[in-house]
Every structure is written in structure tokens, then in C-alpha cells.
C-alpha positions in Angstrom: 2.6 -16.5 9.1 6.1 -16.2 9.9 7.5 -17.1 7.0 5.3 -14.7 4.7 7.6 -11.7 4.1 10.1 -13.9 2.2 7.8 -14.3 -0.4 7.7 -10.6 -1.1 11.0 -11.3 -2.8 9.9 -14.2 -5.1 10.5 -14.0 -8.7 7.9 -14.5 -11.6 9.1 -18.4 -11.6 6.7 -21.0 -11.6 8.5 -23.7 -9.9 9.2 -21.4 -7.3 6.0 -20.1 -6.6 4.4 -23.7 -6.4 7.2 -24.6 -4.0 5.9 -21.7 -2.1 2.1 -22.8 -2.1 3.0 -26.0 -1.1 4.8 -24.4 1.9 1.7 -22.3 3.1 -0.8 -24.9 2.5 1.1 -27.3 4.4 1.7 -24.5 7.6 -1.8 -23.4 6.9 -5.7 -25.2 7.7 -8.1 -24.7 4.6 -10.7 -22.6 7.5 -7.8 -20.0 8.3 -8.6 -16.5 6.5 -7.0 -15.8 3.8 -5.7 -12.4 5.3 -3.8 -14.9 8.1 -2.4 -17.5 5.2 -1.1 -15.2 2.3 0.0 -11.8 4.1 3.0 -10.5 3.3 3.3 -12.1 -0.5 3.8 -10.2 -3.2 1.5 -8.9 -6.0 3.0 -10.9 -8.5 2.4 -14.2 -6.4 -0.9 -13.4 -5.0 -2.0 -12.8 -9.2 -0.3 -16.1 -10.1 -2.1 -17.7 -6.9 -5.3 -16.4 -8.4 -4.8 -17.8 -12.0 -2.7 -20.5 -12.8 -1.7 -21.4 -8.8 -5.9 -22.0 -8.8 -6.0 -23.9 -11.7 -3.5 -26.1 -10.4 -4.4 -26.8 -6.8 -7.7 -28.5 -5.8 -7.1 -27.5 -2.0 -6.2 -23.5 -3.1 -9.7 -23.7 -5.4 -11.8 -24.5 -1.8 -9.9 -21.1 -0.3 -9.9 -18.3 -3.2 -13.1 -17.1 -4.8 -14.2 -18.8 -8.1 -15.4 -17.3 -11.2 -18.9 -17.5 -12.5 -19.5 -18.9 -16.1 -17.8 -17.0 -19.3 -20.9 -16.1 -20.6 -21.7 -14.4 -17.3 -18.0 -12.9 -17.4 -18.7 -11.8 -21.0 -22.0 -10.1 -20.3 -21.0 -8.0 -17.2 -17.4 -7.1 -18.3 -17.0 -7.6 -21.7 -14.0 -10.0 -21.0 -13.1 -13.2 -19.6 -10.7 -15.2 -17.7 -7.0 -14.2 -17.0 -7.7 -11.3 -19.2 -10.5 -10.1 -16.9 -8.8 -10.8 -13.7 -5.1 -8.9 -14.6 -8.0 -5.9 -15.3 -9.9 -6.1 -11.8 -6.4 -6.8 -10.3 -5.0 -3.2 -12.0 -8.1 -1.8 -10.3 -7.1 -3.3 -6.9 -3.5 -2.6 -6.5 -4.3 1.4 -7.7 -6.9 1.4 -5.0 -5.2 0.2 -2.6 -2.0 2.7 -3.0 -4.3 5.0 -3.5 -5.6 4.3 -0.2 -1.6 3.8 1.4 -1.2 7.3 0.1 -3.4 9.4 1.0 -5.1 7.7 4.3 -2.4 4.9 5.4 -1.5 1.4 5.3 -4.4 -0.8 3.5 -4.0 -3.7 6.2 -4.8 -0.9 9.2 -8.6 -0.2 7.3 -11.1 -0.9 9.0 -14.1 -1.4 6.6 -14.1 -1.3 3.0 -17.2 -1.4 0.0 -17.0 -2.6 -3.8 -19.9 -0.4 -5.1 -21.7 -2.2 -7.8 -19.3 -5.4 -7.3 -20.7 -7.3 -9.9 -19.7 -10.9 -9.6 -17.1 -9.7 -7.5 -14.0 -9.4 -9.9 -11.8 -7.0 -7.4 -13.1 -7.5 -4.1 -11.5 -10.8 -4.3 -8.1 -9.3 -4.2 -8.4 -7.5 -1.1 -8.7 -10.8 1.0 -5.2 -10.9 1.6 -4.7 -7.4 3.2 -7.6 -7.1 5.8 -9.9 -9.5 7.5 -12.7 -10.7 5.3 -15.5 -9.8 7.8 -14.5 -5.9 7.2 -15.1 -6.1 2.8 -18.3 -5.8 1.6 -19.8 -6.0 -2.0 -23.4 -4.6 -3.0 -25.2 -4.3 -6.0 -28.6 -4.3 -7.6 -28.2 -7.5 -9.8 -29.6 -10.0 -7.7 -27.9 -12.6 -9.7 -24.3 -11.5 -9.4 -24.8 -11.6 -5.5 -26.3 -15.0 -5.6 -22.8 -15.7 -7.5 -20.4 -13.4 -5.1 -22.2 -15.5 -2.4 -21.5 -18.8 -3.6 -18.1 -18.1 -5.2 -16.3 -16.6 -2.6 -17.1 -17.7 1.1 -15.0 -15.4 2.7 -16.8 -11.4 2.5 -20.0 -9.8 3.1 -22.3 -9.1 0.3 -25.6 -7.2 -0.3 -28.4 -6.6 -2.6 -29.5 -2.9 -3.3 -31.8 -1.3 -5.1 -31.0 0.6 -8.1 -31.5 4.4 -6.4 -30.8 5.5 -2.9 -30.7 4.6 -0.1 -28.3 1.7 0.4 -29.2 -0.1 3.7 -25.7 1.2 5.3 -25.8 3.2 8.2 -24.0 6.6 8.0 -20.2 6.9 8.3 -19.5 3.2 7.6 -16.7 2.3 5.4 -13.2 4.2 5.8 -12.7 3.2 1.7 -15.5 2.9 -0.8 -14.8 2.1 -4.7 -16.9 1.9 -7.4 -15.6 0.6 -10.9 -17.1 1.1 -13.7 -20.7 2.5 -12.4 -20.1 6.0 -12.2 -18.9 5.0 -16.2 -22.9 4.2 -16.7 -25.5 6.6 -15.1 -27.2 9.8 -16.4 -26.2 13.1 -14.5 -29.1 13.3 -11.8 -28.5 9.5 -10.7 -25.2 10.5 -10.5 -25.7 12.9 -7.8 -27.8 10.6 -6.1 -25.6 7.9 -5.8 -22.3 10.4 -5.1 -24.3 11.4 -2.1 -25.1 8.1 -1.1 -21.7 7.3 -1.0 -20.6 10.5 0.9 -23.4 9.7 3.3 -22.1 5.8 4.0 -18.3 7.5 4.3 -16.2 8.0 7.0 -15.0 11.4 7.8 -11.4 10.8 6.4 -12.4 7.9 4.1 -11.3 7.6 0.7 -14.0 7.8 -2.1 -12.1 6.2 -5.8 -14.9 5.8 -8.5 -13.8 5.4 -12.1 -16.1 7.2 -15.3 -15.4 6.4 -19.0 -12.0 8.4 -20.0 -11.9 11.1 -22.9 -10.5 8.1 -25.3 -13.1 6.3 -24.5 -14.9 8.7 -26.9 -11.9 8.8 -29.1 -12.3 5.5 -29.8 -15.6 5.6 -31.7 -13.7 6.0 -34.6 -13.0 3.0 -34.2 -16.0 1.3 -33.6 -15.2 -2.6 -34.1 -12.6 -2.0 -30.8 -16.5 -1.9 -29.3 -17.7 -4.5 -27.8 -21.2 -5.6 -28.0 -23.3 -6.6 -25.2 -26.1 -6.1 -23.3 -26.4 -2.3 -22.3 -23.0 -2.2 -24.0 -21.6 1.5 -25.3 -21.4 0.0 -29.2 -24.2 3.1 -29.7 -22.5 5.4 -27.5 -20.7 9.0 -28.0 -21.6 8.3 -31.6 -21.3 12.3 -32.4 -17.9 12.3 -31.7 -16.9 15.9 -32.0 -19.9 17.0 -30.1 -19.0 14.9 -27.3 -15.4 15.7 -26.6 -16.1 19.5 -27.4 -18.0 19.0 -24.4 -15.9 17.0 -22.3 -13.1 19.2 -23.1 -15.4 22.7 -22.0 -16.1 20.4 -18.6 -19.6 19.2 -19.7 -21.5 16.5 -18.1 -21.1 13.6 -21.1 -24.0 11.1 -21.1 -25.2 9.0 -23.9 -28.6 7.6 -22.7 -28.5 3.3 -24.0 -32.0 1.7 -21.8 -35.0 4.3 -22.3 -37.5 2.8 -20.2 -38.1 0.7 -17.4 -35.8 0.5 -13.8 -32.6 1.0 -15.3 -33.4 3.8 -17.7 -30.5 5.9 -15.7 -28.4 3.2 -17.5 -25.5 4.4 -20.5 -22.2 5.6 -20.8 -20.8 8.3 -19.1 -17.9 10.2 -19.3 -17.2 12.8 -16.3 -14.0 15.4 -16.7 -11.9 17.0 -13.9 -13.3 20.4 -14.2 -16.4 19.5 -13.7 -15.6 17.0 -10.3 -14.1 19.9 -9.3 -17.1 22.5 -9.4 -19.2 19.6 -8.7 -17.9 17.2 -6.4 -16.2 19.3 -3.8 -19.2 20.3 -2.2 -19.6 17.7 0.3 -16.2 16.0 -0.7 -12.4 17.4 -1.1 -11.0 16.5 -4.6 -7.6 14.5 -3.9 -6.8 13.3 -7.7 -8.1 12.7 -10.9 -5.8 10.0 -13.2 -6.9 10.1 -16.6 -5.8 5.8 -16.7 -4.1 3.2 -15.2 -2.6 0.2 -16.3 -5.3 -2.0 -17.8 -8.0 1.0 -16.8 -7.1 2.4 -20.5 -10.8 3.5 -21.1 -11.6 4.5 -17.5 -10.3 7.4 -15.2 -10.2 7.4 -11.3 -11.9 10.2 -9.8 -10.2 10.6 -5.9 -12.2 12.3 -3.3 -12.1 12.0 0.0 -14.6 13.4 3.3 -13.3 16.2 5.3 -12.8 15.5 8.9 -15.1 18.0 11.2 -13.0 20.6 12.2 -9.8 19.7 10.9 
């Protein structure tokens, strides 16, 4: 769109940023992707466009992705609504520097994988920067594919099963996240998954993944910041000391929540630098590890990223 970088430049004002939507809607058919209609706009605009713009506009709900029920929100997340959305859209823009960084411009990737999307919270973001046919979302919940699929028409999404292997062929995606999954699972499924992903990478992709942060255990003493939900981490970490004497000598921190049954891998996990770096960089180079990021304040960002043959 031609007129798209001026609205890099837009301020936070709402009458300006409807005069804007009008403007692309009425350049732009509803069937154009949205990678075509909104590139160039600002992060600031393209959150608005999300949240209040979508409330307002009939014609902009039938071209960005929905959101499932706030129970469903609740359940999954532990949060709802704007409050949810300014988190997954933290997630997105770190990811996506990340990715300008340390491989190269984010509209110039060629394939790209939300790990254990859930109802696909960030994925959504990412519409604007690449064409939808290269994002893909996969997870194990049947459910929140069934609502990825319905709520947002644009990307590809996938059920898996809960262990190895994914359906996707080797050396796939050139960036793979996973938020808040690597947060959950016991030390061997760990491994099993991290070599998963390694496997599905492209040589020179960028591997970000996010595991509970060391205040994340802090926080137990102060448990009614908790919240309580299914598989939640309410009765996590609850011998505090213990735990962060062994995240601090680069331990492994798991604190096991479902005992039996398919997801008995399933409970919070906390995974410190030293040990991504004795661990990790056997099939993967270690690029960063950032203990948290704007609304990420009880997750860090492991950044990995697969060697190219010979270089």
C-alpha cells in the first residue's frame, strides 16, 4: 500500500488512528492479506487496530483474528482481554527483533512456527509482517486449534501429539517460538521437544522459547499473586529456598503438577543460563538469554540458534 509508511509516524490518538482505518479499508478489499493492507504501520497502531480499532469496526472484525470465550482465555493464560493481548503482543515484538537482530529483516522470513500456540494469542500479530501462508501454529489441544481455525482465517494451523515427532519435515521454519511451554515440562520431555525443534529448524533459524524466570519462584512468597487454574503453578516451587539454591547452582527446576495420565510431563519449570549453556549448545549455538521483557515479568527468553554446515 502506498500510503503505509506514513502511518509509522502516527501518534497514540484515537481520532487519528480511526481516520487512518478508514483510509485503508476504503483503499483496501476485505480478501486482501493482511500482510498487503497494514504493512508499514506502526506497533502502536497495529495494537490499537487489534483492541479498541476491532471493537469498533464491523468490517476490521471479518479481517483480524477473534478471540475465543474469557473463560477459555482465563483457563489457558490466566488473563483475559486487552490485558492478555498487550502480553502476547510483548512476546511478538521481542521475537520479532530478536529475529531483525540476529538473522534479518522479519518481512524477508520465509516460514515461521508458534509452538504450542494455544488459541493463538501471538501468532495473530505476525500477519502484518509476512504472508499468512508462511505462519504456522501447532499444538496438542485439539480444542484451541478448532478455535485458531475458526478465529483467524488467515494462517496454517496443526494438531500434534503431546511427544515427538511433529508432522514437519526436517529443516522447515527459518524462526520457531515457543511461549510458555518450555515454562511447563519435566527435564526428559524437554529434551525431546528441544530436539524436535532443532530437527524442524533451518540451518541459520532462530529458536526463542521462554521458561518460568528465577522470580517466578521468588514470588511464592507471595502466593495470592498465583493464579489458580487448571494445571496452574499455585502448588509450585513451594520450597522456596531449595528451589532457587538450585536454580542459582544451574540445576534443572521442575515442580511436577499432573501425575498420571498423557500430560503427566506437565508442571512448572524454571531453566537457568548455565545450564542452556552446558545443555543446549550441543546441537544449537546459544545467542542470548534475557532474564524478562516487558510484560514477560515471570518468563525469560532462551535464544538459540542452528549452526549453518560449514560456516
Amino acid at each position: 500500500m502506498s500510503d503505509s509508511p506514513s502511518y509509522q509516524d502516527l501518534s497514540g490518538d484515537v481520532v487519528t488512528y480511526q481516520a487512518a482505518l478508514k483510509m485503508i479499508l476504503s483503499d483496501s478489499s476485505t480478501d486482501k492479506p493482511p500482510n498487503k493492507m497494514f504493512s508499514g504501520i506502526s506497533d502502536d497502531f497495529w495494537f490499537w487496530l487489534h483492541t479498541e480499532g476491532y471493537r469498533s469496526s464491523p468490517v476490521l472484525q471479518s479481517i483480524l483474528p477473534g478471540m475465543p470465550d474469557e473463560n477459555v482465555q482465563l483457563m489457558f493464560t490466566g488473563n483475559k482481554g486487552d490485558l492478555i493481548l498487550n502480553e502476547a503482543f510483548s512476546a511478538y515484538k521481542l521475537f520479532k527483533n530478536l529475529y531483525a537482530s540476529y538473522v534479518g529483516p522479519i518481512d524477508q522470513c520465509n516460514s515461521i512456527l508458534d509452538f504450542g500456540c494455544g488459541w493463538g494469542r501471538i501468532i495473530r500479530f505476525f500477519i502484518k509482517d509476512i504472508a499468512p501462508s508462511k505462519l504456522w501454529g501447532c499444538d496438542p489441544v485439539e480444542e484451541m486449534i478448532s478455535i485458531c481455525k475458526e478465529q483467524n482465517r488467515w494462517c496454517n494451523f496443526k494438531t500434534i501429539d503431546t511427544k515427538p515427532p511433529s508432522p514437519f519435515q526436517d529443516e522447515t521454519f527459518d524462526l520457531i517460538y515457543s511461549f510458555s511451554v518450555f515454562s511447563h515440562l519435566s527435564e526428559e520431555m524437554h529434551k525431546g521437544l528441544l530436539a524436535e525443534l532443532s530437527r524442524i529448524l533451518k540451518p541459520g533459524g532462530l529458536l526463542i522459547v521462554t521458561t518460568r524466570s528465577r522470580n517466578f519462584i521468588e514470588r511464592r512468597k507471595d502466593p495470592d499473586s498465583v493464579h489458580e487454574g487448571p494445571r496452574s503453578g499455585a502448588s509450585a516451587f513451594l520450597n522456596i529456598q531449595e528451589c532457587l539454591s538450585d536454580y542459582d547452582a544451574g540445576r534443572y527446576c521442575f515442580s511436577q503438577l499432573v501425575h498420571e495420565g498423557e500430560w503427566s510431563y506437565w508442571g512448572e519449570a524454571a531453566i537457568p543460563k548455565d545450564y542452556v549453556v552446558r545443555h543446549w549448545t550441543q546441537a544449537l549455538t546459544f545467542v542470548d538469554y534475557i532474564d524478562t521483557y516487558g510484560e514477560l515479568v515471570y518468563q525469560s527468553i532462551i535464544v538459540m540458534r542452528k549452526p549453518v554446515a560449514n560456516l
